[in-house]
C-alpha positions in Angstrom: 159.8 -43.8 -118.7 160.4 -46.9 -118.2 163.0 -48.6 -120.8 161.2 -51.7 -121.4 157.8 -49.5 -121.8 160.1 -47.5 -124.3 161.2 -50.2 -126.2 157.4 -51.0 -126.7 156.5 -47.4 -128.4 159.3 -47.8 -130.5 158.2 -51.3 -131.3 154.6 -49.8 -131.8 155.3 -47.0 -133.9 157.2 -48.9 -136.5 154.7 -51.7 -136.9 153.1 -48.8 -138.3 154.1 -50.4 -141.7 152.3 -54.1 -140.8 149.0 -51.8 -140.1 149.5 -51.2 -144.0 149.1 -55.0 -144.8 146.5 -55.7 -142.3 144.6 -52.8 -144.1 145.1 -54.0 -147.4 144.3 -58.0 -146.2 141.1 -56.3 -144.7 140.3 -54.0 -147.7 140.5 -56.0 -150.7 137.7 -58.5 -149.7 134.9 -55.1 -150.0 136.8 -53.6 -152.8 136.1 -56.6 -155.2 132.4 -57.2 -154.1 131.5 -53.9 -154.2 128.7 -53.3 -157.1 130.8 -50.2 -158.6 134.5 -52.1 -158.6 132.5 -55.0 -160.4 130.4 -53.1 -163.0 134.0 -51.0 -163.7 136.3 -54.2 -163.8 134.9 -57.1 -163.4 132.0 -57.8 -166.2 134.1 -60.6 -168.1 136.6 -63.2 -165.9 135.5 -62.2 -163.0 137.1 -65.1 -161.0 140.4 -64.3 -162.2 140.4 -60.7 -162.9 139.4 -60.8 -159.2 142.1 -63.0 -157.8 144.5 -61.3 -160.1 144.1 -57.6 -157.8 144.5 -59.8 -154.7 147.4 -61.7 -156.3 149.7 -59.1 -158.1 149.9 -57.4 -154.4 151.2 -60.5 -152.7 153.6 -60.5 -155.6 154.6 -57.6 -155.3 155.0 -58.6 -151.4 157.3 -61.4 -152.5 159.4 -59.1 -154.6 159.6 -56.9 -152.1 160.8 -58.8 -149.3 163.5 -60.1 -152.2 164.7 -56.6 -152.3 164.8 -56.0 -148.4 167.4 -58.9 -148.6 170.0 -56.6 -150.6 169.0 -53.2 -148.4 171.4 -53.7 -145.2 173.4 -51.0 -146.3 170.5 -48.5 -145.7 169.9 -49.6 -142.5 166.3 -50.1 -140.6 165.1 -47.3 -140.5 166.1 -46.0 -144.6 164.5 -49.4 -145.3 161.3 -48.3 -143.8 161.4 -44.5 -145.1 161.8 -46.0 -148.9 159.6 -48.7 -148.5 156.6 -46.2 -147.5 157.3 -44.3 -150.4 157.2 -47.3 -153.0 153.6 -48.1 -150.9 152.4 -44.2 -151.3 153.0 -44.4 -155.4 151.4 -47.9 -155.4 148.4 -46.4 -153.1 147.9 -43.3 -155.1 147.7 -45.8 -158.1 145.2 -47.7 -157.4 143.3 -45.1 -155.7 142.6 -43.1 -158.7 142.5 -46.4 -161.3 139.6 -46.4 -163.8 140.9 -49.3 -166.1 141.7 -53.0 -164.9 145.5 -52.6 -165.6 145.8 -49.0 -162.9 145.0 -51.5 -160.2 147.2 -54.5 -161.9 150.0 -51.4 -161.2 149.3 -49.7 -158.3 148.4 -53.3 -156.3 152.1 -54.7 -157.4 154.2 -51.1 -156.6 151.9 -51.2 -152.7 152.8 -54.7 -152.6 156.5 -54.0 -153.0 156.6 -51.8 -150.2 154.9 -53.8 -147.9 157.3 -56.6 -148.5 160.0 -54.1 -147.3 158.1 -53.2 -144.2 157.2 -56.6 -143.3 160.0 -57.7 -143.2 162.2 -55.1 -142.0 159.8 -54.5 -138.8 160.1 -57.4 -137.4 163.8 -57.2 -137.7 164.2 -54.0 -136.1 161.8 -54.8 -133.2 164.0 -57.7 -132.4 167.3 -55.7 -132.4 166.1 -52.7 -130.1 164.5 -54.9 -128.0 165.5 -56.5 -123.9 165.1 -60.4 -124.2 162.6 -60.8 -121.5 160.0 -58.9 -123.4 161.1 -59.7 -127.3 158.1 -61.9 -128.2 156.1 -59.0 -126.5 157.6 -56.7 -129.3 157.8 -58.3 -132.7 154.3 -59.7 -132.1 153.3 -56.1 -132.2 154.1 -56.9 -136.2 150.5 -59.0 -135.7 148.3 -56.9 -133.1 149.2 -53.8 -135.6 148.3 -56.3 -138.7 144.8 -56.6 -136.6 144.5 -53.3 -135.8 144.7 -52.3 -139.7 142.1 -55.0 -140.7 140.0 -53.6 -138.1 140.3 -50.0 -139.8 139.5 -51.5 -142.8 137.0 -53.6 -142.6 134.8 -50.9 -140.7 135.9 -48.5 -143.7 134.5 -50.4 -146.5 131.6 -52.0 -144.8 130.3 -48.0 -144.1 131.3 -47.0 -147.2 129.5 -50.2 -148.9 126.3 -50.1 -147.1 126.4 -46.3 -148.4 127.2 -46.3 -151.7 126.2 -49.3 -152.7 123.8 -49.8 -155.7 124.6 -46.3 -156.8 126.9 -46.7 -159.1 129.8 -44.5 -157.1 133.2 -45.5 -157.1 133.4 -43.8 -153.8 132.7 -47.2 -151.8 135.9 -48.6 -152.7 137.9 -45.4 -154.0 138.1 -43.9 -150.3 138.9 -47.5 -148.2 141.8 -47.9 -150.6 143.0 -44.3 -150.5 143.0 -44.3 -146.4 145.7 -46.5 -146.6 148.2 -43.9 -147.8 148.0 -41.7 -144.5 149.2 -44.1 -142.4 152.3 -44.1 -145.0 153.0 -41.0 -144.7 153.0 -40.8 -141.6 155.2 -43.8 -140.3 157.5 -42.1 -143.3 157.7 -38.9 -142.1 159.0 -40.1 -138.4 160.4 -42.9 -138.6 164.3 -41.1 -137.9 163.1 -39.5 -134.7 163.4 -43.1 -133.4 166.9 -44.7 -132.3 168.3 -46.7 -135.4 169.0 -50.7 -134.4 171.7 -50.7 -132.4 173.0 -54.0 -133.6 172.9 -53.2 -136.9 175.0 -49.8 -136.2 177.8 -52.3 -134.3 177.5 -54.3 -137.7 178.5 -51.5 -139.8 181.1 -50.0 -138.4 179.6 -47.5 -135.8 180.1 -49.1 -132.5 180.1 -46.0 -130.7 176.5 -44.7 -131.7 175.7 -48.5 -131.6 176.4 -48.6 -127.5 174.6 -44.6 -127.2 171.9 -46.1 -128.5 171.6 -49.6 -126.9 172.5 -47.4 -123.1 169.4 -44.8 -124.6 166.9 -48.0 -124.9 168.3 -49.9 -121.6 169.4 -47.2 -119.5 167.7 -43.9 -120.1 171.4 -43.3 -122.1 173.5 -44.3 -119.7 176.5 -46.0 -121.0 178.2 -47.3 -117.9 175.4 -49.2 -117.0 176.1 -53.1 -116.1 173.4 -54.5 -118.6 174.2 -52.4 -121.1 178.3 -52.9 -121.0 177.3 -56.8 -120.4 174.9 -56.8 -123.9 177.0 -54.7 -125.7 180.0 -57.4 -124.9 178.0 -60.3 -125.7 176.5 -58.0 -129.0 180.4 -57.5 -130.0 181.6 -60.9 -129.2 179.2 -62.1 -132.0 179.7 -59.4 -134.7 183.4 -60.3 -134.7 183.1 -63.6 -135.3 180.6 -63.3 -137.9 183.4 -60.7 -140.0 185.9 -62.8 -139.6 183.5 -65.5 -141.5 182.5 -63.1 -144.2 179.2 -64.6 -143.8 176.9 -62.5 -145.5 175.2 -63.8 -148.7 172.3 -66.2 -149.4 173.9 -69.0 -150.3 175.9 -68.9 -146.8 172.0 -69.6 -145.5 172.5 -73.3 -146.7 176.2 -74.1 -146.6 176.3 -75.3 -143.2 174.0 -77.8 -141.1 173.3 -74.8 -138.5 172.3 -72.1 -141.1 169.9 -75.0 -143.3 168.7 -75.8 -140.7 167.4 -72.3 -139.7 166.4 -71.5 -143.1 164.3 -74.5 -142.6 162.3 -73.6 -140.1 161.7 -70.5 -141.4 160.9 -71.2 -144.8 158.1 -73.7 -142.6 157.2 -71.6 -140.4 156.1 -68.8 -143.1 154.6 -71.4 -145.2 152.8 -73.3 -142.3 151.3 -69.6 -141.6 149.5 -69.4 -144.7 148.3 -72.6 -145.2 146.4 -72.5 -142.5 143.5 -71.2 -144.9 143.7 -67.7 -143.1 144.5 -65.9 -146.1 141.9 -67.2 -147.8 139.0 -66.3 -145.5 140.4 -62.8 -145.4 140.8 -62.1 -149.2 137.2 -64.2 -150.1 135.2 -63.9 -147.0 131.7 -62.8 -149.3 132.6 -66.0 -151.8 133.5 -68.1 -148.8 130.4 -67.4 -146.6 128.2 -67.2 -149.9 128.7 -71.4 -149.9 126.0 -71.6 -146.7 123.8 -68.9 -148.5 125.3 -65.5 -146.2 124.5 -62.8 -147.9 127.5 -60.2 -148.9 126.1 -57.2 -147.0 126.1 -59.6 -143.4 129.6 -61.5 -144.5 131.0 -57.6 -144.7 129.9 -57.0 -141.4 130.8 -60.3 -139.8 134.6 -59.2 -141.2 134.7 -56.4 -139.4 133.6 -58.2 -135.8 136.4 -61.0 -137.0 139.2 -57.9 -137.7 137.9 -57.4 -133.7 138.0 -60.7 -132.8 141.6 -61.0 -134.3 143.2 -57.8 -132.3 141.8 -59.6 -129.1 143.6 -62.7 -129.9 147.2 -61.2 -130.9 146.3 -59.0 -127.6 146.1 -62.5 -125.7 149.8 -63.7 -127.8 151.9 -60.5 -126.7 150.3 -61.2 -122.7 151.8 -65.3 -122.5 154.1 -65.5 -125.4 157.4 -64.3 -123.2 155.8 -67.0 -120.5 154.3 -69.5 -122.3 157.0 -69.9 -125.2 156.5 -70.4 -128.5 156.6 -73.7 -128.9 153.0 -74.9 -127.5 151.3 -71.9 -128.9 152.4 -73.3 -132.1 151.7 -77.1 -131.8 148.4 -76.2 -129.6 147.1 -73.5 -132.3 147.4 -76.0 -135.0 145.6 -78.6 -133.6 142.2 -76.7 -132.9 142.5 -74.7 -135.8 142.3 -77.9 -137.5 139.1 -79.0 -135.7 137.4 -75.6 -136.7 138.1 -76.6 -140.3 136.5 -80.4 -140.0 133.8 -78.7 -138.2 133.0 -76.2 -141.3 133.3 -78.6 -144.0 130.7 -80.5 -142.2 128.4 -77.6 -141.8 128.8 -76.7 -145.7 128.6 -80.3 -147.0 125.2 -80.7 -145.4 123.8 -77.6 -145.6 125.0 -75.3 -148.7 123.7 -72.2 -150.5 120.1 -72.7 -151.6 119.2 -75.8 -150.1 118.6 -74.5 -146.8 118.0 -71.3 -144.4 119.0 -73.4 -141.6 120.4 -70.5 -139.3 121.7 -72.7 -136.6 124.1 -73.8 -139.4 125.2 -70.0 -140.2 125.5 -69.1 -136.5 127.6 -72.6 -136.1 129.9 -71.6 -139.1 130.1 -68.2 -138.1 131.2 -69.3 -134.9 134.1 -71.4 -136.4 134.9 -69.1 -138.4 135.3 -67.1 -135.4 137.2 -69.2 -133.1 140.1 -69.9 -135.8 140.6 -66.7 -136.4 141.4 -65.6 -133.0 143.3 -69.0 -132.1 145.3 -68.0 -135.4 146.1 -64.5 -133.8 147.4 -65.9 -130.6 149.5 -68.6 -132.1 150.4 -68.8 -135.8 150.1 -65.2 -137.2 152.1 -63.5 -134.5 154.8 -66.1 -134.2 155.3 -66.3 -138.2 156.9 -62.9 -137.7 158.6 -62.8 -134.2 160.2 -66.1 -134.8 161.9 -65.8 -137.7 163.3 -62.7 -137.1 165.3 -64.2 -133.7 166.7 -67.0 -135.7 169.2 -65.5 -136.9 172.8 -64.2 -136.3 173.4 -60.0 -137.0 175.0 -60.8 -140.2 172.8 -62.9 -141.3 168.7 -61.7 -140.4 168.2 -59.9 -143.3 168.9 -62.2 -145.7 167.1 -64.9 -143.3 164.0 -63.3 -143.2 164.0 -62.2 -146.3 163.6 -65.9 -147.7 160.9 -66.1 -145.4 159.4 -63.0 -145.9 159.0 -64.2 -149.8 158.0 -67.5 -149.1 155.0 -65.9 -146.9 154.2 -64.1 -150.2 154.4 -66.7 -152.4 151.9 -68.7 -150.3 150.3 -65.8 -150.1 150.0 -65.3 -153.7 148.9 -69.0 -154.4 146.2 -69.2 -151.9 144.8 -65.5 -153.6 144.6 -67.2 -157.1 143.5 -70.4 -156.4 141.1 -69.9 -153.6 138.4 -68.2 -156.2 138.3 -70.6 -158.6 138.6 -73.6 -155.8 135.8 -72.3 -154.1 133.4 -72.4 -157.0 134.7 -75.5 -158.7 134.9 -77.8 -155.6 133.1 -75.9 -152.2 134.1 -77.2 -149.4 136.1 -79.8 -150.3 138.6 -76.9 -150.4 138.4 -77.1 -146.9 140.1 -80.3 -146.7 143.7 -78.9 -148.1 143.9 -76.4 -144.7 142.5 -79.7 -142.8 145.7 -81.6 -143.9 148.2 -79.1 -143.7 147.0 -77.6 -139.6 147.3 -81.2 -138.4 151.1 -81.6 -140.3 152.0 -78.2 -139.6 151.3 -79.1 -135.4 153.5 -82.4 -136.3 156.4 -80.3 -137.9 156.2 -77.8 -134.7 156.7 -81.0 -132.0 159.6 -82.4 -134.1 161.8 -79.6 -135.0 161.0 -76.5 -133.4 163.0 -75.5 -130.7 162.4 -73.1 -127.8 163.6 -69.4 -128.2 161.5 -67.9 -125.3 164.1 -66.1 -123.0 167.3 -66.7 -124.9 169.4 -63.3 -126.7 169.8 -62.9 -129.9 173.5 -63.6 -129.9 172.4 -67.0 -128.1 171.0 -68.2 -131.6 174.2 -69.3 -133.2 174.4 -71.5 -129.9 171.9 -73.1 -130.1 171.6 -74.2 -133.8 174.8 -75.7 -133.4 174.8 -77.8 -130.0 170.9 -78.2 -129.7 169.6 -81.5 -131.2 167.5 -81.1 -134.6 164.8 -83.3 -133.3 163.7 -81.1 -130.6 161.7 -83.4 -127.8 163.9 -84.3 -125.1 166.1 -81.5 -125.7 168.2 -80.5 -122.7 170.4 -77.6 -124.0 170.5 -74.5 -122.3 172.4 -71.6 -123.7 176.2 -70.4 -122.0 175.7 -66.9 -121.8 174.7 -65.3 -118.9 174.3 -61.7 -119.4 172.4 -60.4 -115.8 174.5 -62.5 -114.2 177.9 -60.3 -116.0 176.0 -57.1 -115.0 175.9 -58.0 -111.6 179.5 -59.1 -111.9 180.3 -55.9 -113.6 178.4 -53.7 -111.0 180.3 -55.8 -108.0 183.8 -55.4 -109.1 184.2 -51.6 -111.0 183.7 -50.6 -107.2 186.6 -52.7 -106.6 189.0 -51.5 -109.6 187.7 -47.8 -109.9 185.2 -48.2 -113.0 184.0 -45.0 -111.9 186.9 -42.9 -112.4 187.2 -39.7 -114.3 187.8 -41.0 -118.0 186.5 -37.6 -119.7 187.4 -37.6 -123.1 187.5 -40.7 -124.1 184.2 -42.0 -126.2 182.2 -44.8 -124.7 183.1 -47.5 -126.7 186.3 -46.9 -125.3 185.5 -46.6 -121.7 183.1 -50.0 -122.3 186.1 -51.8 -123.6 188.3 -50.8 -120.9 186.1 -51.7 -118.5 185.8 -55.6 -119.9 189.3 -55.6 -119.8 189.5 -54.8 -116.6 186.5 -57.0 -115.4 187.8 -59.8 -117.4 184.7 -59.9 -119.7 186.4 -58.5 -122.9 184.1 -61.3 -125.1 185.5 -59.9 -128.3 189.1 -61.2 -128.0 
């Protein structure tokens, strides 16, 4: 197998643990419209009893993610064990709820570990992952966000159209308790996968950290030229970062470089959810109910959009390693703006009861559409892979943490407000995600600077020599790391590499080698 193909399983199988939040972002919207959820829980306060469920989760998100923060020690893969237990408890919770204040519980504990996951994943796809095909990888975070919604959405719409009017909690009982197996599974597994090599370096365990960078490189082989060139540039970086001590949140603002990070990423998570996408998802029936669409077609048009949103994260991991992230961001922005001019229109003229007008269904339908798979190329897969590059080793954690909560909080506003926004003022609500697509695309072109192609260790780099205001930017990173493998595989033929060093462990053979090559970046 090839390694790059390997590092893509191992990608796939831990974004096992977005899959649960794609689920749940898909789930929710049939759980609360369903006639047995609503006759159980939601005969008084509906409106806010209902954004409540939605909300606590995303709360329990943000906490989450502010725990993931603290959990370096554990490393990636203990992260993700624990966080799918916290989600099982929270799962099995909810599941078998039969007053208001079961799914208050079990929505907050799920929530929790789903902030772990999301924002661990990402991390962890980064770290095991070749540079060339990075963007490919952590937007996996997305594709398997898509892939879950699709799941979900096809759940509850079969178990709503047969259950429904009956009485039976069945129709929302059984999509909420799928979510669990998934879980357990990614659980169960998750240590038969290498652990982040980076992180291992980080902590003390060089040695296992080269095995395993040579096992997801080099089919394990730790004299190769790549490897002993990645896993000098990998070093170089770690040592300067503990000679800085540089490992708490407030170090994320002290200097110019590290604000300036935080920033973006603080932005970039925002920017994500104010593009009105969490909204649709959570309150799809309420949403299409403003241009009269019945709740039985509005389950089913969810389900085609869960589709519709796999195809377009499909189309992000194809061109995001070519195209950069960059324009996909600025581009995205812009027409998922006009999508949102063009559906205020369509429910400002024609709204619910004043006309059956199904050219104007089909037309919002079809906007409806189009953002959401726009928003699955650009903004929902790049929300995650970006952030997660940012960052320097001793610093990603906490990094993406603080963007990883302020996703959630976002999160968590747009699934209280949206409710009670939607019935007060219709689709004047629409003009908030109008405003913020079109400043978000404005923020992109200023400030956001190219990562497409660039290592991980190439971040510190370029957050302090590249210009903050972006356009006209000319900087191009000094570390050359195919070109130090070819040097590498060149001159060992020269000085013996390849001599009989048995017994000594690879670190050690990898650091004689640089010193004998002249490529010894940690000194």
């Amino acid at each position: 197998m090839k390694p790059g193909v390997y590092q893509f399983l191992v990608g796939c199988f831990a974004a096992l643990g977005s899959f649960l939040f794609g689920y749940d972002l898909g789930v929710i919207a049939e759980v609360v419209a369903s006639d047995s959820f609503v006759t159980l829980f939601l005969q008084k306060n509906a409106d806010s009893r209902s954004g409540t469920v939605v909300a606590l989760f995303t709360g329990g998100c943000f906490l989450g993610a502010l725990g993931a923060g603290f959990s370096d020690r554990l490393g990636r893969r203990g992260t993700i064990l624990m966080a799918c237990c916290i989600f099982v408890i929270g799962g099995i919770i909810q599941t078998a709820g039969v007053v208001i204040a079961m799914l208050y519980v079990g929505r907050l504990i799920a929530g929790i570990g789903v902030g772990f996951l999301t924002m661990i994943i990402p991390i962890f796809q980064s770290e095991i992952s070749h540079r060339k095909i990075r963007g490919r990888i952590t937007s996996l975070q997305q594709l398997f966000n898509a892939l879950g919604q699709i799941f979900a959405t096809w759940i509850s719409y079969g178990c709503y159209v047969t259950w429904t009017g009956t009485g039976n909690s069945k129709e929302w009982r059984i999509p909420l308790g799928c979510q669990i197996v998934p879980a357990l599974f990614l659980g169960s597994l998750i240590y038969l996968f290498p652990e982040s090599p980076r992180w291992l370096c980080d902590h003390d365990m060089a040695d296992q950290g080269l095995r395993n960078l040579a096992k997801l490189h080099a089919h394990g082989d730790t004299h190769d030229p790549y490897v002993v060139a990645e896993y000098a540039l990998i070093q170089s970086q770690i040592a300067e970062e503990h000679a800085n001590a540089r490992k708490t949140y407030f170090d994320l603002v002290r200097s110019w470089p590290q604000l300036r990070r935080t920033i973006l990423t603080t932005m970039i998570q925002a920017s994500c959810q104010m593009t009105g996408i969490s909204a649709i998802q959570y309150f799809s029936p309420q949403i299409f109910h403003q241009i009269g669409i019945a709740t039985s077609t509005t389950l089913l048009l969810s389900a085609v959009n869960a589709i519709i949103a796999f195809a377009g994260t499909s189309v992000c991991i194809a061109v995001i390693d070519s195209v950069g992230r960059r324009p996909l961001e600025i581009y995205g922005s812009g027409v998922m703006a006009l999508t949102y001019v063009i559906n205020a229109i369509i429910i400002a003229r024609f709204p619910a009861g004043s006309s059956s007008n199904t050219g104007a269904h089909w037309g919002f339908i079809v906007m409806t559409w189009l953002f959401n798979f726009v928003f699955f190329i650009t903004g929902g897969p790049l929300s995650w892979a970006i952030p997660a590059e940012l960052f320097g080793t001793a610093m990603r954690t906490k990094g993406v943490s603080v963007g990883a909560m302020t996703s959630f909080a976002f999160n968590t506003m747009i699934g209280q407000v949206t409710p009670i926004a939607v019935t007060a003022i219709g689709w004047k609500y629409y003009i908030v995600f109008i405003v913020c697509n079109v400043t978000n695309g404005l923020f992109f072109w200023a400030f956001l600077p190219e990562t497409k192609g660039l290592n991980l260790e190439d971040m510190d780099e370029l957050f302090h020599e590249s210009p903050t205001f972006v356009p006209g930017s000319k900087w191009k990173p000094s570390s050359h790391v195919e070109q130090n493998a070819k040097d590498i595989a060149e001159q060992e033929k020269e000085i013996g590499a390849g001599e009989d060093k048995a017994g000594r462990s690879p670190e050690l053979l990898t650091v004689e080698r640089l010193e004998d090559l002249g490529l010894d970046e940690t000194k």
